[in-house]
C-alpha positions in Angstrom: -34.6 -69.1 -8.9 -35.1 -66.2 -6.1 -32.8 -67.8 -3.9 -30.2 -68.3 -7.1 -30.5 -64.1 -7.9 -30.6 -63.4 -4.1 -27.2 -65.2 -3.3 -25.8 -63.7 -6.4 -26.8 -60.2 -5.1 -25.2 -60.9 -1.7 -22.4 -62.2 -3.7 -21.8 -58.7 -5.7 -22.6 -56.6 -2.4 -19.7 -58.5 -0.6 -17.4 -58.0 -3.3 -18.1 -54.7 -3.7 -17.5 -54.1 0.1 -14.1 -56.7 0.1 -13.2 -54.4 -3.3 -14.1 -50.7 -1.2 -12.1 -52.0 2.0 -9.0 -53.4 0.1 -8.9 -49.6 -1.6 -9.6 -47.9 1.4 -6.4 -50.1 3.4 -4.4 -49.5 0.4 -5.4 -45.6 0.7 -4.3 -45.3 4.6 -1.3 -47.4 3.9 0.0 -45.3 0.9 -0.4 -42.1 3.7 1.4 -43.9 6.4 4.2 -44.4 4.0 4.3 -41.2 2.5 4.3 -39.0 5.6 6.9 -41.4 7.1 9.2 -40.7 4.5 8.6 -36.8 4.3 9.2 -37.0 7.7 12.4 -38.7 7.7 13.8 -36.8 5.0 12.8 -33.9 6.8 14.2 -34.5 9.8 17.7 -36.1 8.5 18.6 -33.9 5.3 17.9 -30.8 6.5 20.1 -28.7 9.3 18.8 -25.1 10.9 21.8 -23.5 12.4 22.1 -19.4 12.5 19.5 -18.5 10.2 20.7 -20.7 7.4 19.4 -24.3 5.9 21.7 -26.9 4.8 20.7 -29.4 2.4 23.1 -32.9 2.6 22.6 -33.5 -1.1 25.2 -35.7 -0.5 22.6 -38.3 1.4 19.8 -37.4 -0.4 21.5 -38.2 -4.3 22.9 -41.2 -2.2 19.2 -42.5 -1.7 18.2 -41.4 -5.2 20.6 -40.5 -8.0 17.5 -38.3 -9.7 17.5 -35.8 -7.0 18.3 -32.3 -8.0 16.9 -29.7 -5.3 14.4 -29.2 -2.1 11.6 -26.6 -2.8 9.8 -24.9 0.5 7.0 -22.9 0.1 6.0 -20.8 3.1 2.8 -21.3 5.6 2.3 -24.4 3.1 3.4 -27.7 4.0 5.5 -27.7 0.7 9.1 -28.9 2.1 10.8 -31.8 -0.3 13.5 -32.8 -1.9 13.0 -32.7 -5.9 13.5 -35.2 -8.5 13.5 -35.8 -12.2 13.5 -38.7 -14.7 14.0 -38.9 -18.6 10.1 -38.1 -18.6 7.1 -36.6 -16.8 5.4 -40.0 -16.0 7.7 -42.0 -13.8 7.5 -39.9 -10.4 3.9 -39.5 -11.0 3.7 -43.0 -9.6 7.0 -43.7 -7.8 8.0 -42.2 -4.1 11.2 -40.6 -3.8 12.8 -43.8 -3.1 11.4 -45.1 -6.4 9.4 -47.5 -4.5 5.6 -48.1 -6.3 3.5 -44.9 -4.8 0.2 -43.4 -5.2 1.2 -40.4 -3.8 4.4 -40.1 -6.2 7.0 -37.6 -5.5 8.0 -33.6 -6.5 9.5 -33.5 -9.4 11.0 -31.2 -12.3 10.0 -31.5 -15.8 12.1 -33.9 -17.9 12.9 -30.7 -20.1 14.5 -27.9 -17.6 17.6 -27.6 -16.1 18.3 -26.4 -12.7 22.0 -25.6 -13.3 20.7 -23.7 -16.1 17.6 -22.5 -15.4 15.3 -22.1 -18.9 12.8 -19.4 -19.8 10.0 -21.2 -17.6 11.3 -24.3 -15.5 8.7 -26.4 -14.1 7.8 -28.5 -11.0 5.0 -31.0 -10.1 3.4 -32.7 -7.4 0.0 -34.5 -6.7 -2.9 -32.0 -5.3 -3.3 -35.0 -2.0 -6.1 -34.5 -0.2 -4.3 -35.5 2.9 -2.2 -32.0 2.2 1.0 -33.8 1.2 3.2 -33.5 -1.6 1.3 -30.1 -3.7 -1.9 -30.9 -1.4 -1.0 -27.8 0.2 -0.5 -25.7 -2.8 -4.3 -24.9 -2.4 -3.5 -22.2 0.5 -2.4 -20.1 -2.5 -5.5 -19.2 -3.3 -6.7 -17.9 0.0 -6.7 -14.6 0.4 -5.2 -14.6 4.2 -2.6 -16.4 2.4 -2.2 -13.5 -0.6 -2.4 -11.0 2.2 0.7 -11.9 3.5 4.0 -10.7 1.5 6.1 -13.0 3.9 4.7 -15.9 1.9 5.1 -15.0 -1.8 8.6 -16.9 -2.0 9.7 -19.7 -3.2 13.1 -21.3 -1.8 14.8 -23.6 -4.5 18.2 -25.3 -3.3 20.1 -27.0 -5.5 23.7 -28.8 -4.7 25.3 -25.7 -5.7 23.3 -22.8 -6.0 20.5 -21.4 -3.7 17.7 -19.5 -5.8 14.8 -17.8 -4.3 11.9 -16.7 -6.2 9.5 -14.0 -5.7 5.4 -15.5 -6.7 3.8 -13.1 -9.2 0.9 -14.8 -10.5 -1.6 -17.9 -8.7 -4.7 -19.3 -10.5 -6.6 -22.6 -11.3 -7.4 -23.7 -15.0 -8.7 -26.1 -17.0 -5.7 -28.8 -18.2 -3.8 -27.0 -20.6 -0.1 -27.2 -22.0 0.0 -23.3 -23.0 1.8 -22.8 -19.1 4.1 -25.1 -19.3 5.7 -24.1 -22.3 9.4 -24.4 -21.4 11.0 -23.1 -24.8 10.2 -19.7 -26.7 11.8 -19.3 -30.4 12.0 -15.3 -29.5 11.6 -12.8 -26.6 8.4 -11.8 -28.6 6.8 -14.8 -27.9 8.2 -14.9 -24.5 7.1 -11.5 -23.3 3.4 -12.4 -24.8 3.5 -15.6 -22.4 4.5 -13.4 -19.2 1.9 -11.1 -19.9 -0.7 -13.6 -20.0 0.4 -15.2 -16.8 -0.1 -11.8 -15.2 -3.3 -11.4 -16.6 -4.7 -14.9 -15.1 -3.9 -14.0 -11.9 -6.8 -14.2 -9.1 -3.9 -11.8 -6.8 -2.4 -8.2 -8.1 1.1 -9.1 -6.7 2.6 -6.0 -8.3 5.3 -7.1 -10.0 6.4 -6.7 -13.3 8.0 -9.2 -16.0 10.7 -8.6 -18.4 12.0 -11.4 -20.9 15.3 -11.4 -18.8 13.4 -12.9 -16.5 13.3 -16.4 -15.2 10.0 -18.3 -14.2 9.3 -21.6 -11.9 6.0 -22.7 -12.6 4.1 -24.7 -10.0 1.5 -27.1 -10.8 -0.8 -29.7 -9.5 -4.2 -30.9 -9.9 -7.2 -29.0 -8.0 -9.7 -31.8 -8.5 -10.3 -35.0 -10.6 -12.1 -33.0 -13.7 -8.9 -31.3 -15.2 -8.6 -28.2 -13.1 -5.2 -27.2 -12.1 -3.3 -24.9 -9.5 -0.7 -23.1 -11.1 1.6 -20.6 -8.9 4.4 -18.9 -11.3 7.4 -16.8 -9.5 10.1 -15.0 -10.7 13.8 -15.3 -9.9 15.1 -12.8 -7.7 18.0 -14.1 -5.8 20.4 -16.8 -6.8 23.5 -17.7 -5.2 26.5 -20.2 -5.2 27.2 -22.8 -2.0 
């Protein structure tokens, strides 16, 4: 009977170790494929020539017909192209390629528009602890980061316009749905949401909100308990290509 409960205790333990080394392949795999994507698309959709980035959104809506920007965030290593589905589930779980991916890909909620921007338009990406994806969005909250006014923009392409946005607020939460609201009945309820946003703020950026203004909101997930990052800039710069 000893020998029965021993073996099925050496049993479980090798299990367990087959089950922990399958996940933690699957873990370095899902990296390796990530990064060699971001990579690529780095390398090929993206031209530096006199100051200026090109975009082909030509090649990039070839590869996927959902794409419908590239968001870079300075001294972060926030540099992708952007995607959106009919919902806010799909590129939680799918690469930009659409192939099956825990990392999943940078993508605007199902509601907002980029050729017409709404009230509060909003973008997501997985907090990787490999800094990938919005991995890196945690620099935010440093204050060598803050510190530094050359980093508190946001670049937004799009295949026609080029908007830049100007950060005003960074903090981490509990999961809530109050910041991404994307719809306000009345500038009332509008100016009350900006206001807040200000307030949460762990940085005085010194800026100040009107309801002509036009918010992106950035969010991923600090940890595995519900906390989330949330950066929210204003438009400040928008022009036509």
């Amino acid at each position: 009977m000893k020998q029965k409960k021993f073996n099925f205790k050496l049993l479980l333990v090798g299990i367990m170790i087959m089950g922990l080394t399958y996940y933690i392949s699957s873990q370095i795999f899902n990296y390796y494929q990530a990064t060699k994507l971001n990579h690529y698309l780095q390398e090929k959709m993206i031209t530096e020539q006199n100051n200026t980035t090109t975009i082909d959104f030509t090649a990039l809506t070839a590869l996927n017909s959902d794409t419908v920007g590239w968001i870079k965030l300075a001294n972060t290593n926030i540099n992708y192209p952007v995607v959106q589905s009919d919902d806010n589930r799909y590129y939680l779980t799918h690469s930009f390629t659409q192939a099956q991916s825990e990392a999943g890909a940078i993508f605007l909620d199902y509601r907002n528009n980029l050729d017409e921007l709404s009230k509060n338009n909003i973008i997501y990406g997985h907090g990787r602890l490999d800094g990938s994806m919005f991995g890196s969005l945690s620099q935010v909250l440093e204050s060598s980061w803050l510190q530094d006014p050359t980093n508190h923009y946001i670049y937004l392409s799009t295949p026609t316009k080029q908007l830049i946005f100007k950060i005003v607020s960074v903090y981490t939460i509990q999961k809530e749905s109050y910041y991404l609201t994307s719809y306000f009945s009345n500038n009332d309820y509008f100016n009350q949401f900006l206001q807040t946003i200000l307030q949460r703020s762990i940085f005085d950026f010194q800026e100040v909100l009107t309801a002509e203004d036009k918010i992106l909101t950035l969010s991923t997930c600090q940890n595995n308990y519900g906390k989330r990052i949330v950066v929210h800039a204003k438009l400040v710069q928008m022009k036509e290509t």
